[in-house]
C-alpha positions in Angstrom: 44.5 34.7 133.1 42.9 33.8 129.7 41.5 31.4 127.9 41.2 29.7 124.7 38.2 28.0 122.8 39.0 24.5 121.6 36.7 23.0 119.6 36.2 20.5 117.2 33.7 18.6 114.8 34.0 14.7 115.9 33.0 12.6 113.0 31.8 9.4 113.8 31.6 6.9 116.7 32.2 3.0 117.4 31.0 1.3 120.4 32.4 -2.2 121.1 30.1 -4.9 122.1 30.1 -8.5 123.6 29.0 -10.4 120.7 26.9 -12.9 122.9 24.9 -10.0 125.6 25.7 -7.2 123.0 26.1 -5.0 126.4 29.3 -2.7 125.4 32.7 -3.6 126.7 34.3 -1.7 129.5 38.0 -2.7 128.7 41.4 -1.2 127.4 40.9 -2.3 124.2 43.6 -1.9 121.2 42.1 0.2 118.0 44.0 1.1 115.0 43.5 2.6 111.9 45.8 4.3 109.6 45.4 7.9 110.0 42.4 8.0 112.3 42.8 9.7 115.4 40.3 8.1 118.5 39.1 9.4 121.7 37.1 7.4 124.3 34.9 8.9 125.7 32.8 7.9 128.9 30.0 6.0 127.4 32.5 3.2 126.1 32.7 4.8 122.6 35.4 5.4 120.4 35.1 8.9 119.1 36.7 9.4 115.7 38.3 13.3 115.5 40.9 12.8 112.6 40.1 11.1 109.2 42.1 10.7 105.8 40.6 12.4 103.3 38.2 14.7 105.9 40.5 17.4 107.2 38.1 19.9 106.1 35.0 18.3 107.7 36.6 18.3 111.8 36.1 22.3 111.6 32.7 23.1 109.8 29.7 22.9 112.4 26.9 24.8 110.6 27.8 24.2 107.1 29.3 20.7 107.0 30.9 20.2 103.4 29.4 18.2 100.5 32.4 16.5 99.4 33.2 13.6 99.8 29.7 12.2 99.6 28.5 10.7 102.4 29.8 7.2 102.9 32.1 7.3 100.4 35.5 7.1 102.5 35.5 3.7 104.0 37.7 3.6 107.5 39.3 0.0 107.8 40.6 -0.6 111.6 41.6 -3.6 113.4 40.8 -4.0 117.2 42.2 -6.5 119.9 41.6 -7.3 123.8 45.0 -7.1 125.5 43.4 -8.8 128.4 42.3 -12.0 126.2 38.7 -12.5 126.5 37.8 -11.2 123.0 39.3 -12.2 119.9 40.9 -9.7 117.5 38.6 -8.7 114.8 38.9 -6.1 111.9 36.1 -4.1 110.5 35.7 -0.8 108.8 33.1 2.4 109.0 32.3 4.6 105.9 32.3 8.2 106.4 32.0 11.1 106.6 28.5 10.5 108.3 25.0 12.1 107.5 24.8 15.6 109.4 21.4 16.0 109.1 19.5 15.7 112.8 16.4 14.7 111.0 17.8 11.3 110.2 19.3 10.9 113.2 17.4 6.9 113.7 19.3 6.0 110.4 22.3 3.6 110.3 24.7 6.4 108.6 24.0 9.1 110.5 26.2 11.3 112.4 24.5 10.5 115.6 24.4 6.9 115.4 26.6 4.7 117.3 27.8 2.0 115.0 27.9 -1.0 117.0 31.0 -3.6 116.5 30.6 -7.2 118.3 33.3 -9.0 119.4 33.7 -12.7 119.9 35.1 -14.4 122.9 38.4 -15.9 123.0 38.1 -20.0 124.2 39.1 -19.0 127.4 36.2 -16.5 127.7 34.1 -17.0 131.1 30.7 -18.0 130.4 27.5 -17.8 132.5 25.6 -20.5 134.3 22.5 -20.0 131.3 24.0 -19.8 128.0 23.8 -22.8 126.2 27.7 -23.0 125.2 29.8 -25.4 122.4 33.1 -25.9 122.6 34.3 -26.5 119.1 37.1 -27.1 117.0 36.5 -26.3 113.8 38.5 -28.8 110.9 39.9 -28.5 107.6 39.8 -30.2 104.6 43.1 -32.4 105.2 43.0 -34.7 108.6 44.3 -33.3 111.7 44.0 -29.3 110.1 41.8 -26.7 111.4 40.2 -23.2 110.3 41.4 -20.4 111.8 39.8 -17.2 111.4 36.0 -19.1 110.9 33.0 -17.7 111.2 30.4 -19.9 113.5 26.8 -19.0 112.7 24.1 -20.3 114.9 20.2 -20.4 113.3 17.2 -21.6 114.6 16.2 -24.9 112.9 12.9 -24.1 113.0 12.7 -20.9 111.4 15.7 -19.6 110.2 16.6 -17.1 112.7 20.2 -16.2 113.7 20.9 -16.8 117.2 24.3 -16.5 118.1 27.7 -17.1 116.6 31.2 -17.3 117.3 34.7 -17.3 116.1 37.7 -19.7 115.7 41.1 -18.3 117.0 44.7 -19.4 115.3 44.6 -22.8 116.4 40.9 -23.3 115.3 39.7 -23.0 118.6 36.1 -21.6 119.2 33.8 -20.8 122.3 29.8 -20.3 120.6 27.7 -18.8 123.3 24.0 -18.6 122.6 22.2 -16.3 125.3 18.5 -16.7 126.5 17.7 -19.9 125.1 14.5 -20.8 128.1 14.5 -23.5 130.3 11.3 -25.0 129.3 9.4 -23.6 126.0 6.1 -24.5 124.2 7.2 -27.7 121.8 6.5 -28.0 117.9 3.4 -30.0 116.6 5.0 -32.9 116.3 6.8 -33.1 119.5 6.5 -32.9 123.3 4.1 -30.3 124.6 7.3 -28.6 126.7 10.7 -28.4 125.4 13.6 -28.0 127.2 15.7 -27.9 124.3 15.8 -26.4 120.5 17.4 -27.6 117.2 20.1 -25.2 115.9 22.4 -25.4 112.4 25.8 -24.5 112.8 27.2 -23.1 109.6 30.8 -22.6 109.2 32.0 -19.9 107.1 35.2 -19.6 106.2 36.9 -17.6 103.0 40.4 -19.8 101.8 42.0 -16.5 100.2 42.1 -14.5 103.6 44.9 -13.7 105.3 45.1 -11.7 109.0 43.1 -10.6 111.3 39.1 -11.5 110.2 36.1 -9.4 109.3 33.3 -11.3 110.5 30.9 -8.9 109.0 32.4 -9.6 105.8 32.1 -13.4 106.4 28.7 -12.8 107.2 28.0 -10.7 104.0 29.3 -13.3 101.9 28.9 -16.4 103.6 26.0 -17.8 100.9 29.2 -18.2 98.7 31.7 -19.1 101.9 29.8 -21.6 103.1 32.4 -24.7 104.4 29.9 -27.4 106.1 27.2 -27.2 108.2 25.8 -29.4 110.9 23.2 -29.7 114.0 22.9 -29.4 117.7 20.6 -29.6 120.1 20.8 -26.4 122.5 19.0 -26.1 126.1 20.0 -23.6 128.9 23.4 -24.4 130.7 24.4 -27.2 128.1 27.9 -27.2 127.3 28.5 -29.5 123.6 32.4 -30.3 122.8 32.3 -30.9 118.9 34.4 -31.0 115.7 32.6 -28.9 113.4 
């Protein structure tokens, strides 16, 4: 009997997330890039062994090589739920990653995860707290819709991102905001104890796209994106139906 080494230097790693608990997802999802070769591994990541471009990095351990520079090879990929609770999304990862251990906390580093959230499909379960709309997001002629939108949810009263969601093909979205409290300390001006907050919804949407969406890049640009925005009021189990 005998045996042989196999070995390899992986070169990155994705890890899926719900978009709304940003706990991974445990499912059979659908990943593609060109010329990228995956492996999932245990802890829900996608492991990337095989990249254009980076032949020469999947074999050097010690001595990784300098070129390319690191970051400089982006990795576009597309992913989709066969089971239909997430929505199709596309996104890329730049590689190769930074080797060194001592920057290991860093966002490009070899032994960070990078984190991709996904967006629930409309027919998504949702929990008993979340404070949920159901939306259908129009166009600019009567009767149309955006499909493909971004939804971003921010705190009225200071800005902050809450939440978000994403419109399918028919313009169809399900916005999910976790934790939103029960009962919370009120503004100056208002009741001593709210029960519920004020929330803009922005809706970002970019005319010249075409196929599957890259929220991140919606988010990246959505100053200049920027379709409409409105209010809501948000509290703990609430479920809104509204035409954004």
């Amino acid at each position: 009997m005998s045996a042989d080494l196999v070995d390899g230097r992986v070169l990155g790693a994705l890890r899926f997330t719900d978009a709304v608990t940003a706990l991974p997802i445990d499912a059979p999802l659908a990943l593609n890039a060109t010329g990228v070769r995956w492996r999932r591994n245990r802890r829900m990541c996608w492991v990337i062994e095989e990249a254009p471009g980076l032949a020469p990095h999947e074999s050097a351990f010690l001595s990784p090589p300098s070129t390319p520079a690191i970051g400089s090879v982006r990795v576009d990929f597309q992913v989709s739920d066969p089971d239909g609770r997430w929505l199709a999304r596309a996104g890329s990862v730049t590689l190769p990653r930074d080797p060194d251990s001592t920057h290991a906390g860093q966002a490009q580093s070899l032994f960070s995860i990078a984190d991709v959230p996904l967006f629930p499909t409309p027919a998504a379960p949702v929990q008993r707290g979340w404070a949920v709309i159901r939306a259908s997001v129009a166009g600019a002629t009567p009767g149309s819709t955006l499909a493909g939108a971004l939804v971003r949810v921010v705190r009225d009263g200071d800005g902050v991102r809450i939440g978000g969601g994403m419109s399918d093909s028919r313009g169809e979205a399900l916005i999910a905001v976790e934790g939103i409290p029960s009962t919370s300390l009120g503004d100056a001006d208002g009741p001593v104890v709210a029960t519920e907050i004020v929330a803009r919804l922005e809706v970002i949407w970019d005319p010249l796209a075409s196929g599957v969406p890259n929220p991140d890049d919606l988010e990246t640009r959505r100053a200049a994106l920027l379709v409409r925005q409105t209010t809501a009021r948000l509290a703990s189990g609430r479920v809104l139906k509204m035409v954004l």
